[in-house]
C-alpha positions as CSV (number, residue, x, y, z in Angstrom):
1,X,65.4,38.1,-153.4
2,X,67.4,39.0,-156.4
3,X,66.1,41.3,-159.3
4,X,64.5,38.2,-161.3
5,X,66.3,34.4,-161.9
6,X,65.7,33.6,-165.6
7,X,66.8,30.4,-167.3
8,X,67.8,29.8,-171.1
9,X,65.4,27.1,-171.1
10,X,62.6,28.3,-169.4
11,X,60.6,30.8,-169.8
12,X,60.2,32.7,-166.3
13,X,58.0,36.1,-166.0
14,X,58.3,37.6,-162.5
15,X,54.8,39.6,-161.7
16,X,54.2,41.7,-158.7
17,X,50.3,41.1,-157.4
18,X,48.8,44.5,-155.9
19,X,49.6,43.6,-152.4
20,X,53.2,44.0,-152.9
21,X,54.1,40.2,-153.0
22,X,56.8,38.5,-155.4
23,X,55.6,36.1,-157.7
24,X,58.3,34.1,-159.7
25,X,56.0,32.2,-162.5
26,X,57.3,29.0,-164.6
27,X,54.7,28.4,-167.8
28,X,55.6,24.9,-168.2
29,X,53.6,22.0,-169.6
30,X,52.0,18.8,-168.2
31,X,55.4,16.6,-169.8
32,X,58.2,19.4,-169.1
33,X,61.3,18.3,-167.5
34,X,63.9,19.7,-166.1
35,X,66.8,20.9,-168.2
36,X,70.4,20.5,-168.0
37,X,71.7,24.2,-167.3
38,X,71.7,25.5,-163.8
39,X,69.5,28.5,-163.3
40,X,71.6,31.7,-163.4
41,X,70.4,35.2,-162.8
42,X,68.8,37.9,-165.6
43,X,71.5,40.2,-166.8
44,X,71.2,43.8,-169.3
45,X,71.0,43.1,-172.8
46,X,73.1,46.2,-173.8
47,X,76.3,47.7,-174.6
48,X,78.6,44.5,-174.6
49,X,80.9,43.9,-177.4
50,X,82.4,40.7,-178.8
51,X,85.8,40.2,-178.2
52,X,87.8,38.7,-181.0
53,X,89.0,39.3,-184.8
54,X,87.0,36.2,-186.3
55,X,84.6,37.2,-188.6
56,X,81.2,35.5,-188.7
57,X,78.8,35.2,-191.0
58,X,75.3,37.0,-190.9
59,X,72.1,35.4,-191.7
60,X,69.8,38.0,-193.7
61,X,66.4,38.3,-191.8
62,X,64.0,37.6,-194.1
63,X,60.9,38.7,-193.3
64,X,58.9,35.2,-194.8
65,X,61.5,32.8,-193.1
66,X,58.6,31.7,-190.0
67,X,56.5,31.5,-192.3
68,X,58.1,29.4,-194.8
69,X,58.9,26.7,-192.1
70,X,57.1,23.1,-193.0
71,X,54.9,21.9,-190.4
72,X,55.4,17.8,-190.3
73,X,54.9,15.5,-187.6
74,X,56.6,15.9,-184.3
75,X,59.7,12.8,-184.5
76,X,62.4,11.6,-182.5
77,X,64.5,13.8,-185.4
78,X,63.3,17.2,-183.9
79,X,63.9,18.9,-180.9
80,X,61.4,21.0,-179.2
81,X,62.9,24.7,-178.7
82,X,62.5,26.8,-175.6
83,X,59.7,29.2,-175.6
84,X,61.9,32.7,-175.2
85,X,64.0,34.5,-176.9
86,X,67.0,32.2,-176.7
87,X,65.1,29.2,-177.7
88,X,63.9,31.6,-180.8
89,X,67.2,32.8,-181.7
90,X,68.2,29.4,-181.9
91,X,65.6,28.2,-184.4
92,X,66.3,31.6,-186.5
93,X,70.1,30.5,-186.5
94,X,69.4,27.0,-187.5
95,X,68.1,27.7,-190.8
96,X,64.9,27.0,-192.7
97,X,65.7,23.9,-193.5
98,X,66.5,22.5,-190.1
99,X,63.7,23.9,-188.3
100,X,60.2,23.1,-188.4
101,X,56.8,23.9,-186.2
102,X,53.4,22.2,-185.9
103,X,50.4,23.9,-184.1
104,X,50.1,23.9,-180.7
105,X,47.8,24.7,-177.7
106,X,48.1,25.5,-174.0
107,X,45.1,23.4,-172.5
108,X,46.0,21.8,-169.3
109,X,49.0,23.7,-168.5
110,X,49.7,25.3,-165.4
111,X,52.0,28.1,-163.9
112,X,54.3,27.7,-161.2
113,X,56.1,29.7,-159.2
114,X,56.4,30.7,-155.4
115,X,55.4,33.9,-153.0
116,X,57.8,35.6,-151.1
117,X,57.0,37.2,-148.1
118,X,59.0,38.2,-144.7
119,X,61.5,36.0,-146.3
120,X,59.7,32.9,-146.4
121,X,59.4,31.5,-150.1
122,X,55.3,29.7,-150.7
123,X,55.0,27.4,-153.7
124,X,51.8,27.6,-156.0
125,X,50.4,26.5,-159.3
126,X,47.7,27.7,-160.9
127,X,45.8,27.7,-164.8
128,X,48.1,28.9,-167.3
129,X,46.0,32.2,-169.1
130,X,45.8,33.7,-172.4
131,X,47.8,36.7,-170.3
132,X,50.5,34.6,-169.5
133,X,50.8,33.0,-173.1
134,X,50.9,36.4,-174.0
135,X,53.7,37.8,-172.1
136,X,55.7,35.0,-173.2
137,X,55.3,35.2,-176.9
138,X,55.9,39.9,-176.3
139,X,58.9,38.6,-174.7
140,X,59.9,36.7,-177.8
141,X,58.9,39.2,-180.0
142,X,61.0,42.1,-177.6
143,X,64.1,39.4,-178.1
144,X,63.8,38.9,-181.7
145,X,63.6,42.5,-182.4
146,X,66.6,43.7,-180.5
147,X,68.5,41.2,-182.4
148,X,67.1,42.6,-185.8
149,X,64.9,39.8,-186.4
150,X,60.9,39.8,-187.6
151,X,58.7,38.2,-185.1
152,X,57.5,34.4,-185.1
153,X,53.9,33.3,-186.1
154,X,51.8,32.7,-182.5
155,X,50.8,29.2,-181.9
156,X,53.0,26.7,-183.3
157,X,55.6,25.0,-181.1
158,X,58.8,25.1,-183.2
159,X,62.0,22.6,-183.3
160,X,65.2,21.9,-184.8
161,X,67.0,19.0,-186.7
162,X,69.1,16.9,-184.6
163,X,72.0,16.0,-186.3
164,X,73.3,12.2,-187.1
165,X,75.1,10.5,-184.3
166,X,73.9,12.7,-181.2
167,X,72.3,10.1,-178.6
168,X,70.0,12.0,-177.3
169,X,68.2,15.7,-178.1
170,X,69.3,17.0,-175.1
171,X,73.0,16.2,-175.6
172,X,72.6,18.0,-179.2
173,X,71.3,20.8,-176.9
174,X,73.6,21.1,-174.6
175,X,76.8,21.0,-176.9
176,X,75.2,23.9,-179.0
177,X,74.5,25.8,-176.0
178,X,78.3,25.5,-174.7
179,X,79.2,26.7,-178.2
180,X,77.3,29.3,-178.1
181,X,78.7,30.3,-174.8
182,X,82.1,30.0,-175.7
183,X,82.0,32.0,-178.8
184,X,79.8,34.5,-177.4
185,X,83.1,35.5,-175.0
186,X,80.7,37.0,-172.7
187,X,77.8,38.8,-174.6
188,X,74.4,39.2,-174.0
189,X,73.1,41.7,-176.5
190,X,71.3,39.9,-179.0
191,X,72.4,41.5,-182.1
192,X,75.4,40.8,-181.5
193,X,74.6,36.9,-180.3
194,X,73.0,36.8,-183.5
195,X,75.8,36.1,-185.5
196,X,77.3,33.9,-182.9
197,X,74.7,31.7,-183.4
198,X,74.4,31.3,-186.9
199,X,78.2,30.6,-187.1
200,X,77.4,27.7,-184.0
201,X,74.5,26.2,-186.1
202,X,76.6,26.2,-189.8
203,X,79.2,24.2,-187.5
204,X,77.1,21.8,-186.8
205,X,75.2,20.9,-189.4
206,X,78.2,20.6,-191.6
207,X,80.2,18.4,-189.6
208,X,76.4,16.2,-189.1
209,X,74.2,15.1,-191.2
């Protein structure tokens, strides 16, 4: 089994129980679905440069900016963000004014994953814990602090403006994502993705509305 498989879009935490057996957990809610990005494996968040001349604009981090987000009414207007660090970054990027959060809980939702053992791969589910809410919202935190960011507020689920003209959410998603991707030119490090995805997010909501 490789190192770890992580998706953009999912939050994934591999755990290893005391017996020595993998366990690949998925926090996902009761209504998730499946997302449009193929699952690709974890990679080192360190020492890669962009590669290009154009100059991008850097949001300042302001400490009060999570806090300063309104809290309305979920809407057809707002997409729900993926809880890690990309899904975070993204928010971040998109600016005050096209992200919002309302308060959330994690009743009812279960963690799946599978065991691996002798090379055989056993599917499970089981109660999603305060442990594992925690590990996903460190995980944030880690992200958003290597990419020189404040932490978010715990226990809101947070979204961004969909643009006019987008016929879906997850088209909206998935164009912002392949921007991201090309302009990152290879990048993982989030400091340096940071910029990359204000400059993705200014595109877009100038061009929409």
């Amino acid at each position: 089994m490789p190192a770890a498989y992580r998706h953009p879009y999912l939050s994934a935490t591999r755990r290893t129980v005391p017996w020595g057996l993998n366990r690949l957990f998925l926090p996902a809610k009761p209504t998730s679905t499946p997302t449009q990005r193929d699952w690709i494996p974890s990679v080192t968040v360190r020492g890669t440069a962009i590669v290009g001349s154009k100059a991008r604009a850097t949001r300042p981090a302001r400490s009060d900016q999570w806090s300063d987000v309104q809290q309305p009414a979920p809407s057809a207007s707002w997409l729900e963000l993926a809880e890690n660090g990309w899904g975070a970054l993204m928010g971040w990027a998109a600016g005050e004014e096209n992200l919002r959060r309302y308060p959330t809980s994690d009743a009812g939702r279960t963690v799946t994953g599978y065991i691996e053992q002798a090379g055989e791969r056993e599917p499970f589910m089981e109660p999603f814990t305060s442990d594992d809410r925690d590990i996903i919202d460190d995980e944030i935190d880690a992200y958003l602090r290597d990419a020189d960011l404040p932490p978010r507020p715990r226990g809101y689920v947070w979204m961004i403006r969909v643009p006019d003209g987008y016929p879906s959410p997850g088209a909206f998603l998935a164009d912002a994502d392949a921007a991201i991707q090309r302009a990152a030119n290879g990048t993982v490090d989030p400091k340096q993705l940071r910029p990359v995805f204000v400059q993705v997010f200014r595109d877009f909501y100038a061009t929409g509305n």
